[in-house]
N, C-alpha and C positions, 0 to 999 in steps of 0.2 A: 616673700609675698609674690605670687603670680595675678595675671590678668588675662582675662578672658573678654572679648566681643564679641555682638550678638547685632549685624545688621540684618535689615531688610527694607525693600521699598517699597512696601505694598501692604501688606496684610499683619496687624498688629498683632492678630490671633493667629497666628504661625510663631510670631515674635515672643509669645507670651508663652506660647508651648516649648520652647526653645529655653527658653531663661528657665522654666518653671523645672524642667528637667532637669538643667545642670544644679539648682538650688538642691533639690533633692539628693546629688550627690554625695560625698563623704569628704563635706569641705567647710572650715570656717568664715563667713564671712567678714570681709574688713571692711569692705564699701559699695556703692553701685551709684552710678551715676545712668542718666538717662537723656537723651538729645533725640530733636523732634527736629528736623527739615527739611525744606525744599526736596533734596536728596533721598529723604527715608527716615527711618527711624532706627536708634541705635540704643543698645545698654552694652556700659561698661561695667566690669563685675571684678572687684577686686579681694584674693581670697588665698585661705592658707589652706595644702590640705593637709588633713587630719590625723597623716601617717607622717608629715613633715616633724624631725627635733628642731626646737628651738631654741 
């Protein structure tokens, strides 16, 4: 399992383009977490990829 982050302090719709991209990649997802603060906003994306044996 790998992870990938995704911050920014400003603009959600950057943020959203950002995530929505790497989803489309050639990856399984396992989880995604999301954090809103003071600081900015974050997603955490936790995922296998596709070409990975298991």
């Amino acid at each position: 399992m790998k992870i990938k982050t995704f911050t920014v302090m400003t603009s959600s719709k950057k943020l959203d383009e950002k995530v929505n991209e790497f989803l489309d990649s050639d990856i399984e997802l396992v989880d995604i977490k999301f954090s809103n603060s003071a600081n900015g906003l974050a997603v955490l994306i936790m995922y296998n990829e596709n070409n990975e044996q298991k």
